[in-house]
VOSE-763977 format. One line per field, with one value per atom (N, C-alpha, C): residue number from 1; residue in three letters; atom name; x, y, z. Coordinates in nm, 2 decimals, decimal comma. Example, Ala and Ser with C-alpha at 12.3 -4.5 7.8 and 13.67 -1.06 7.14 Angstrom:
residues 2
nr = [1:1:1:2:2:2]
rest = [ala:ala:ala:ser:ser:ser]
atom = [N:CA:C:N:CA:C]
px = [1,32:1,23:1,32:1,28:1,37:1,29]
py = [-0,57:-0,45:-0,33:-0,22:-0,11:0,00]
pz = [0,78:0,78:0,78:0,71:0,71:0,79]
***
This chain:
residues 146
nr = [1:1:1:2:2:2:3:3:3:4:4:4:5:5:5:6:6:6:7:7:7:8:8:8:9:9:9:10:10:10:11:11:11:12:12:12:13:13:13:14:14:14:15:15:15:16:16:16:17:17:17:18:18:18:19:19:19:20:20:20:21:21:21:22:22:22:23:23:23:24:24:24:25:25:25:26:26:26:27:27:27:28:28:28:29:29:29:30:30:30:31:31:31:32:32:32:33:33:33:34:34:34:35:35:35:36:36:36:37:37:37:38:38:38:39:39:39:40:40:40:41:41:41:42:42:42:43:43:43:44:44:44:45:45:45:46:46:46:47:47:47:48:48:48:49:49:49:50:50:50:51:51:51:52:52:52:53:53:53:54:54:54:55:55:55:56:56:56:57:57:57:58:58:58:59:59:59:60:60:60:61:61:61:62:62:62:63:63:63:64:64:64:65:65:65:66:66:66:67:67:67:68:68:68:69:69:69:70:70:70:71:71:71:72:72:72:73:73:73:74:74:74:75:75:75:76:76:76:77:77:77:78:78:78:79:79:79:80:80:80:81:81:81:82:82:82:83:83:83:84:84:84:85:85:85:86:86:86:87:87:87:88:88:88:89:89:89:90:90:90:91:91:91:92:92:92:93:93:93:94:94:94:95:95:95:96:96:96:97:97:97:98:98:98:99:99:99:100:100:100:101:101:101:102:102:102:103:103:103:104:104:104:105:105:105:106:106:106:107:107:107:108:108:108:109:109:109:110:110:110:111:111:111:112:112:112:113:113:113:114:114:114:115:115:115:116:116:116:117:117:117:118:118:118:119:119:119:120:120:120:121:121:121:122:122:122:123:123:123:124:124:124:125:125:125:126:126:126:127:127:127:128:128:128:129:129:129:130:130:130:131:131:131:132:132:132:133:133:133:134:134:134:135:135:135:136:136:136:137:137:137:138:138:138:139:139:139:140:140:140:141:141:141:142:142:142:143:143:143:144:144:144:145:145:145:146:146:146]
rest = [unk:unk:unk:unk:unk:unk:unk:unk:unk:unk:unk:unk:unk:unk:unk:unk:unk:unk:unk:unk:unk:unk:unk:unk:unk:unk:unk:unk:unk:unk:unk:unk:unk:unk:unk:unk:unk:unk:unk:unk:unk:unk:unk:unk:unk:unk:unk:unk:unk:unk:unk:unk:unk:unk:unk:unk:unk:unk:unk:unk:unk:unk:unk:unk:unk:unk:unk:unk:unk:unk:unk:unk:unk:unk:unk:unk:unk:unk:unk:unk:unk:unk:unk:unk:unk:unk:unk:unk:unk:unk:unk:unk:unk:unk:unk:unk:unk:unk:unk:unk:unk:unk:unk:unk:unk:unk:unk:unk:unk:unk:unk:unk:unk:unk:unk:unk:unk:unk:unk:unk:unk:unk:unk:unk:unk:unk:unk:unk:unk:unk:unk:unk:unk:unk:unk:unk:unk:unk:unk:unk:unk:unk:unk:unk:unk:unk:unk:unk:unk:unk:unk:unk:unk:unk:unk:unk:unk:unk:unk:unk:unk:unk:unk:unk:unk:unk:unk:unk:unk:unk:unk:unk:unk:unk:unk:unk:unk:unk:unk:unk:unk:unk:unk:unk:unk:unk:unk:unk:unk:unk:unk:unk:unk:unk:unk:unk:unk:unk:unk:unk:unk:unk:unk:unk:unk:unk:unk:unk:unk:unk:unk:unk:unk:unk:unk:unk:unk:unk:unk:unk:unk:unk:unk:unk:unk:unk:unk:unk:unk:unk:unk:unk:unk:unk:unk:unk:unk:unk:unk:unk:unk:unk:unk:unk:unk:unk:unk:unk:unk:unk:unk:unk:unk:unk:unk:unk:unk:unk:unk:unk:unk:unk:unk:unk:unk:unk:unk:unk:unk:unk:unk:unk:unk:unk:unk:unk:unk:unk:unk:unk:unk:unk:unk:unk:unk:unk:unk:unk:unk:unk:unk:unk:unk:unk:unk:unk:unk:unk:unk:unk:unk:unk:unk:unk:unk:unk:unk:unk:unk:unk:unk:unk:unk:unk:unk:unk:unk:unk:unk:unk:unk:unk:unk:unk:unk:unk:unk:unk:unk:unk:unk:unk:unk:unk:unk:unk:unk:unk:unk:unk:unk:unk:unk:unk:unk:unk:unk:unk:unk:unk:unk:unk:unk:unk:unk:unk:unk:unk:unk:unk:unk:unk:unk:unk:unk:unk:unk:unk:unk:unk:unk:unk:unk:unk:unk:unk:unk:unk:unk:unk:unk:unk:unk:unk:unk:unk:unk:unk:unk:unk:unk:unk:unk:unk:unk:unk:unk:unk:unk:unk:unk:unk:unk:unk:unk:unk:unk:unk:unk:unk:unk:unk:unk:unk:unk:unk:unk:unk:unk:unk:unk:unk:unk:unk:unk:unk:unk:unk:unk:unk:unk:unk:unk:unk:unk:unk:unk:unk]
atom = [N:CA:C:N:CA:C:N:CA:C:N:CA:C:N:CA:C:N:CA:C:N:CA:C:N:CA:C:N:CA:C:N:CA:C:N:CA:C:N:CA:C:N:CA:C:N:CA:C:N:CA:C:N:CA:C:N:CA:C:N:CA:C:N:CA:C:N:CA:C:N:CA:C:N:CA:C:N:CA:C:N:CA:C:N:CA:C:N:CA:C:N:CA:C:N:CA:C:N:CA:C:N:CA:C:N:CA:C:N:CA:C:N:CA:C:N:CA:C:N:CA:C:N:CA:C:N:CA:C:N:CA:C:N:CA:C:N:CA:C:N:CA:C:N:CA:C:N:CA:C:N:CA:C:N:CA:C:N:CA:C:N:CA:C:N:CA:C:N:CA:C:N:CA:C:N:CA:C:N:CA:C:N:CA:C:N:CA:C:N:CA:C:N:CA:C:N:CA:C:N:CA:C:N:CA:C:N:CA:C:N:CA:C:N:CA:C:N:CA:C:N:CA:C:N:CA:C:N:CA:C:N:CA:C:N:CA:C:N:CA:C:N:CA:C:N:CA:C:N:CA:C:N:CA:C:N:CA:C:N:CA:C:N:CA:C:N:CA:C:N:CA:C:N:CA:C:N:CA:C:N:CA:C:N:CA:C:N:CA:C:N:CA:C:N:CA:C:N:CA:C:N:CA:C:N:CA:C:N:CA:C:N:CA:C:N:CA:C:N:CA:C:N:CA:C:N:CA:C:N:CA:C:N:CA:C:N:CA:C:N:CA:C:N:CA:C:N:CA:C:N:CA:C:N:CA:C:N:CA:C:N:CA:C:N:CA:C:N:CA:C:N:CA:C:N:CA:C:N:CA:C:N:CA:C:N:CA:C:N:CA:C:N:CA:C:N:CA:C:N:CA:C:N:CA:C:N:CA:C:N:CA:C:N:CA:C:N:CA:C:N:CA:C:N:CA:C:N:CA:C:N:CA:C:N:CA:C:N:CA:C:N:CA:C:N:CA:C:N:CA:C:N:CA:C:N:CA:C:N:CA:C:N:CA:C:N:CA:C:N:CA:C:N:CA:C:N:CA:C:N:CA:C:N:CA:C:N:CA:C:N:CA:C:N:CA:C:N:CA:C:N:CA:C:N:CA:C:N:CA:C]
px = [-2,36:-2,46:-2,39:-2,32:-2,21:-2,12:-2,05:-2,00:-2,07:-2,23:-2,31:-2,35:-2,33:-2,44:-2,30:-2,21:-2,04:-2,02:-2,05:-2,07:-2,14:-2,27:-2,44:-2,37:-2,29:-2,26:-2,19:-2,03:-1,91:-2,00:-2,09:-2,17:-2,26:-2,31:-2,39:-2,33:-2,22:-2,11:-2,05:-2,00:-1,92:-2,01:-2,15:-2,24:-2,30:-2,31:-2,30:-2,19:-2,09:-1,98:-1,97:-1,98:-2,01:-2,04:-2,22:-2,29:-2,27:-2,25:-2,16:-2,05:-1,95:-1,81:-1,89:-2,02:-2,03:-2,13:-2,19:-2,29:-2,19:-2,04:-1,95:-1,87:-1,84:-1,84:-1,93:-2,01:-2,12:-2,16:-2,14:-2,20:-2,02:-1,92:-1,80:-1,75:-1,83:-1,86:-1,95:-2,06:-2,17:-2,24:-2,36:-2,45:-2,38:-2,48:-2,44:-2,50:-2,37:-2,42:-2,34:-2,42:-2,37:-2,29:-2,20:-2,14:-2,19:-2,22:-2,28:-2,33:-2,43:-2,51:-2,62:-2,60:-2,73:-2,65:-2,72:-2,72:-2,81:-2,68:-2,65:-2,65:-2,73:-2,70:-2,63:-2,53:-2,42:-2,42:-2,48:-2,47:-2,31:-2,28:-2,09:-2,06:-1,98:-1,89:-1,77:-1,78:-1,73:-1,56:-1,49:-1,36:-1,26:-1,17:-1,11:-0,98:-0,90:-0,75:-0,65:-0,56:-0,45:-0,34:-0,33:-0,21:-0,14:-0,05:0,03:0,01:0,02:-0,12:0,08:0,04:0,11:0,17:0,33:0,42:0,40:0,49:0,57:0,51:0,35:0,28:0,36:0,43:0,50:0,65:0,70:0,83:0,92:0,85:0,85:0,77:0,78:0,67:0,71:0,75:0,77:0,72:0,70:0,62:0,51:0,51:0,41:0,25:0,13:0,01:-0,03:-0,11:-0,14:-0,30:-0,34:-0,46:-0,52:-0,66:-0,73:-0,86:-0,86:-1,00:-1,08:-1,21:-1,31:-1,33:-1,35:-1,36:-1,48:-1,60:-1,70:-1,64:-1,69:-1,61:-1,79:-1,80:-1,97:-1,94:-2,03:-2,06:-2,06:-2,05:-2,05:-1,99:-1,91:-1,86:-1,96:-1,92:-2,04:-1,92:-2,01:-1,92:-2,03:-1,88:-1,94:-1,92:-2,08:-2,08:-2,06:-1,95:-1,91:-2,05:-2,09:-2,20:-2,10:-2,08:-2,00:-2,06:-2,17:-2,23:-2,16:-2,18:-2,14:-1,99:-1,93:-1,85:-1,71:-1,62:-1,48:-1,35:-1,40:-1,27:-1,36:-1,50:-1,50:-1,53:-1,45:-1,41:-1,55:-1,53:-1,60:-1,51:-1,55:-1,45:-1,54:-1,50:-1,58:-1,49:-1,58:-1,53:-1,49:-1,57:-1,54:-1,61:-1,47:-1,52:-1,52:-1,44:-1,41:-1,43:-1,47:-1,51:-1,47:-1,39:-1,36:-1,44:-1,45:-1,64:-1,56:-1,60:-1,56:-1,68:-1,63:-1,80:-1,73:-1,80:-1,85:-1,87:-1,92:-1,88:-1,80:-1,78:-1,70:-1,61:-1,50:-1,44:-1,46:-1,50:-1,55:-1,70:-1,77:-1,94:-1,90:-1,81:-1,79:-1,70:-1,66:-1,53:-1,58:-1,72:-1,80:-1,84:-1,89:-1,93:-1,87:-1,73:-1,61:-1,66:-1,67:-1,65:-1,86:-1,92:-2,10:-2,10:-2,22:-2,29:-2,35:-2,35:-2,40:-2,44:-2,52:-2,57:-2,52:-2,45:-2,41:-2,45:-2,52:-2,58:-2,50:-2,48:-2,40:-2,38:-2,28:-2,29:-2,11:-2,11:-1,96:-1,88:-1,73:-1,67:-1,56:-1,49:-1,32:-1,23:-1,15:-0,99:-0,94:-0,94:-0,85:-0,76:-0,75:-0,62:-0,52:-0,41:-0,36:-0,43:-0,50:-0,58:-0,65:-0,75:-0,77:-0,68:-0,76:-0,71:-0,71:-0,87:-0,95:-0,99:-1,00:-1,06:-1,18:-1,25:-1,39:-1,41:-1,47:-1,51:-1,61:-1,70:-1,85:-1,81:-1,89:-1,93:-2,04:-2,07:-2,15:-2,28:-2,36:-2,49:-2,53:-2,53:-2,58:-2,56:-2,54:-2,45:-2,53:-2,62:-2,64:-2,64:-2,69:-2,61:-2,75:-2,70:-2,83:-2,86]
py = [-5,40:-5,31:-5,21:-5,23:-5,16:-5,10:-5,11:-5,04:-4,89:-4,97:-4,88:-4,78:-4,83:-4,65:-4,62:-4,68:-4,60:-4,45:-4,54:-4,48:-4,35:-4,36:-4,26:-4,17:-4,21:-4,11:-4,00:-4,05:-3,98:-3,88:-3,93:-3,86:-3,70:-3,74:-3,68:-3,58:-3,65:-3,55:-3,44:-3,48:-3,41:-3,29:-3,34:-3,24:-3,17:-3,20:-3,09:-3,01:-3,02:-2,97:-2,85:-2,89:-2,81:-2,66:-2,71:-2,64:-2,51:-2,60:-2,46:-2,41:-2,44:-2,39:-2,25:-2,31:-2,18:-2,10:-2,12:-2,03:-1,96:-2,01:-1,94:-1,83:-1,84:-1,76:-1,65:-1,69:-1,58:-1,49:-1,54:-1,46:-1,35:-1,41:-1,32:-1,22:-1,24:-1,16:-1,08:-1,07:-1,02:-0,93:-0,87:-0,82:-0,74:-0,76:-0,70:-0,59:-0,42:-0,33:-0,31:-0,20:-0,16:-0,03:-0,04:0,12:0,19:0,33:0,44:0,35:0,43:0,55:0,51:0,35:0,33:0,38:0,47:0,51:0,45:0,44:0,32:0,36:0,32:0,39:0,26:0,33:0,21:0,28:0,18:0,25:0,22:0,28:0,21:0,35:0,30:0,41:0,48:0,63:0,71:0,73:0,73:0,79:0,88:0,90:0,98:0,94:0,93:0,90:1,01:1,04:1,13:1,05:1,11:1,08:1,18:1,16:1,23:1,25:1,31:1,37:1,44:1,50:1,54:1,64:1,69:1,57:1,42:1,37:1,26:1,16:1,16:1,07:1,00:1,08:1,00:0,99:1,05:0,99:1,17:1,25:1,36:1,43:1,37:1,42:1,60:1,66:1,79:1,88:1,82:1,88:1,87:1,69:1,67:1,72:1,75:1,78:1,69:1,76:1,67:1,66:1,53:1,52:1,46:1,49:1,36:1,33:1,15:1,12:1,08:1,12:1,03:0,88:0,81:0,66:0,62:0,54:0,42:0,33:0,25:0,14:0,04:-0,06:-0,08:-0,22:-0,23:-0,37:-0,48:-0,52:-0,62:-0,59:-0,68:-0,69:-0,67:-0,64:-0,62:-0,66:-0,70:-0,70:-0,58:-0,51:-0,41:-0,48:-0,49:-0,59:-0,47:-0,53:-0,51:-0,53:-0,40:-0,41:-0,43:-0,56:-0,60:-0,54:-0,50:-0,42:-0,28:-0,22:-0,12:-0,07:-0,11:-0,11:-0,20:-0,11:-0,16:-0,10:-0,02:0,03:0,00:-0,04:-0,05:-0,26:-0,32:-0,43:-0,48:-0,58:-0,66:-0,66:-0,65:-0,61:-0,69:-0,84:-0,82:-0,85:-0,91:-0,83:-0,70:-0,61:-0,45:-0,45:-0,41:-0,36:-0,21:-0,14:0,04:0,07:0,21:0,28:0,43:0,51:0,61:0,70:0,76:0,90:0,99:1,07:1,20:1,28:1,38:1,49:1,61:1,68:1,81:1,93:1,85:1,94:1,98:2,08:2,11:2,01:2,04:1,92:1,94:2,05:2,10:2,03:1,99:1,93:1,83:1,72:1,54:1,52:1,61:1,60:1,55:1,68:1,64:1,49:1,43:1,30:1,20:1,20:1,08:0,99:0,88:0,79:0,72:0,81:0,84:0,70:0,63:0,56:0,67:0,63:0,74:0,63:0,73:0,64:0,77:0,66:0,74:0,73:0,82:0,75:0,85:0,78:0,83:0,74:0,76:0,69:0,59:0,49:0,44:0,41:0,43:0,34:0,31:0,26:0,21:0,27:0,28:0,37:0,37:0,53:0,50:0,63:0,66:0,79:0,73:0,84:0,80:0,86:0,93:1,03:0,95:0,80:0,69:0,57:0,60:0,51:0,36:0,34:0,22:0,18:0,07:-0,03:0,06:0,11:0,17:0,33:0,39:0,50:0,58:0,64:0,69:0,82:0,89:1,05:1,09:1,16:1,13:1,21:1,18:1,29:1,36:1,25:1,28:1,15:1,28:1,21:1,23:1,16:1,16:1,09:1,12:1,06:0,98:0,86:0,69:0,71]
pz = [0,59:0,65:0,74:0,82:0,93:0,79:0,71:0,65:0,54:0,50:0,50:0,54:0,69:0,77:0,81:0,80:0,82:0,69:0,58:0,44:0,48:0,51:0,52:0,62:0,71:0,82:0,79:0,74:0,64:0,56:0,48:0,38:0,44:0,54:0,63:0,67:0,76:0,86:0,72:0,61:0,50:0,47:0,49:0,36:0,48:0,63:0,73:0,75:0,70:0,75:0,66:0,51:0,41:0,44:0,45:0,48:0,58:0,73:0,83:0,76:0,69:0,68:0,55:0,43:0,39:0,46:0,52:0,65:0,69:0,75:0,83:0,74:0,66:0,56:0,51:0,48:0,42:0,57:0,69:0,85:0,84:0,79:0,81:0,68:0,54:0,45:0,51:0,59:0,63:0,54:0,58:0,44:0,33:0,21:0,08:0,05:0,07:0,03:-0,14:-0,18:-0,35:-0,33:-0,43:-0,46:-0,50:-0,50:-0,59:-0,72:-0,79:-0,74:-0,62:-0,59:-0,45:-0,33:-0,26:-0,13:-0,02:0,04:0,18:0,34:0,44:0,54:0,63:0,70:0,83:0,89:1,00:1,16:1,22:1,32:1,38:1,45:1,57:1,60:1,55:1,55:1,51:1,56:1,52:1,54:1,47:1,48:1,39:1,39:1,31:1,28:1,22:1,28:1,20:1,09:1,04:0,88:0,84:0,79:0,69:0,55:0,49:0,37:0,31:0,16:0,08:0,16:0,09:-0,01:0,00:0,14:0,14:0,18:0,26:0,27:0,39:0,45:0,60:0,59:0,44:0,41:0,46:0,48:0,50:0,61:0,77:0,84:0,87:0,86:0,90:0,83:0,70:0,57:0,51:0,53:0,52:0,56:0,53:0,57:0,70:0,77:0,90:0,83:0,86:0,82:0,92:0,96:1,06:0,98:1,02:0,88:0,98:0,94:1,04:0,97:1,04:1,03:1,13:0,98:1,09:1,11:1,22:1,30:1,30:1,17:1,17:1,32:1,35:1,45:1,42:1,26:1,24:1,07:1,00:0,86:0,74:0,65:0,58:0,43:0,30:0,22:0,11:0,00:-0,07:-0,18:-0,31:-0,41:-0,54:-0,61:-0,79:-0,88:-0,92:-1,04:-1,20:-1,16:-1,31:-1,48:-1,47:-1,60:-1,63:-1,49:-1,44:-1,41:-1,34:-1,25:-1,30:-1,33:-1,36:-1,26:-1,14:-1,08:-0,95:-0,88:-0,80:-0,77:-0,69:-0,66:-0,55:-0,56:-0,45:-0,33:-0,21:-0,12:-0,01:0,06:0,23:0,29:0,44:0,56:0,59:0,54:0,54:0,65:0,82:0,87:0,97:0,88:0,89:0,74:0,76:0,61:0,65:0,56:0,56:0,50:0,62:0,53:0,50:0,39:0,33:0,37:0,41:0,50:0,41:0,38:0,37:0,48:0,58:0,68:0,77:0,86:0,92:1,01:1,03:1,13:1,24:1,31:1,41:1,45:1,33:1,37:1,42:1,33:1,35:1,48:1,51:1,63:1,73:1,78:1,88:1,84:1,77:1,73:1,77:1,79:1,83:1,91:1,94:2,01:2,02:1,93:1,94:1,87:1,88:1,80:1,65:1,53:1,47:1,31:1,27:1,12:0,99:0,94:0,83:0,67:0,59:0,51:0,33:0,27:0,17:0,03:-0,04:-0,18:-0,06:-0,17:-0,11:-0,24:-0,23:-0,37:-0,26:-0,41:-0,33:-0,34:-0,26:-0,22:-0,40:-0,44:-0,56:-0,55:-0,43:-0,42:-0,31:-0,26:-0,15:-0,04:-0,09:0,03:0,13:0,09:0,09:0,18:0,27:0,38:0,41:0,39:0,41:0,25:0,24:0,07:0,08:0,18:0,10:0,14:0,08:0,18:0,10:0,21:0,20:0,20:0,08:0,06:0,12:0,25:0,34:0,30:0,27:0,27:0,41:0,52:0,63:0,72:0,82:0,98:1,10:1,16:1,29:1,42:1,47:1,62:1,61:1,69:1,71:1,82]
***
């Protein structure tokens, strides 16, 4: 009997443990957005980053291009889901928790924006240049302050 509810407990304790360890998982994938063509809005703070941009990508800083990218910074991880029908160059990617926006507009608009709470709403794929900083990045339709 004592070896029984020894048994029932092991069993219990294993198939609770389970459970949290994939809960703990799926909370640090965090929600599931799509790639293009669905448009996505992420809220997160705004920043900007400088790089080295063509030729030498850094291997040549005096020649190289000075670039600065704006970057969301979301508040919590999010994972971006592969339409396997669809979708042969953009990957399943989580824990995404920076995304590189590509804007259209001026650098002078988003500058002011730095450090803002802001929602960003746009198409997203995955880094397939060197231009491409971050595993994902948003073509922004529209940027405002929260």
């Amino acid at each position: 009997m004592v070896a029984m509810r020894a048994s029932m407990l092991t069993i219990l304790t294993l198939g609770w443990a389970c459970t949290f360890s994939l809960s703990c998982q799926r909370a640090m994938r965090g929600p599931e957005l799509r790639y293009a063509p669905a448009i996505v809005e992420l809220t997160g703070r705004l920043k900007v980053e400088d790089h080295l941009g063509a030729p030498g990508y850094g291997e040549t800083p005096a020649r190289d291009e000075k670039l600065r990218l704006p970057i969301l910074i979301l508040a919590s991880p999010v994972t971006v889901q592969q339409d396997t029908a669809r979708d042969k160059n953009n990957i399943t990617t989580a824990g995404v928790s920076e995304i590189q926006l590509n804007m259209a507009a001026p650098e002078e608009q988003y500058l002011q924006l730095v450090g803002r709470v802001v929602v960003a709403k746009g198409l997203l794929f995955h880094a397939f240049t060197a231009h491409h900083y971050r595993d994902i990045v948003m073509v922004v339709r529209k940027l405002t302050v929260r």
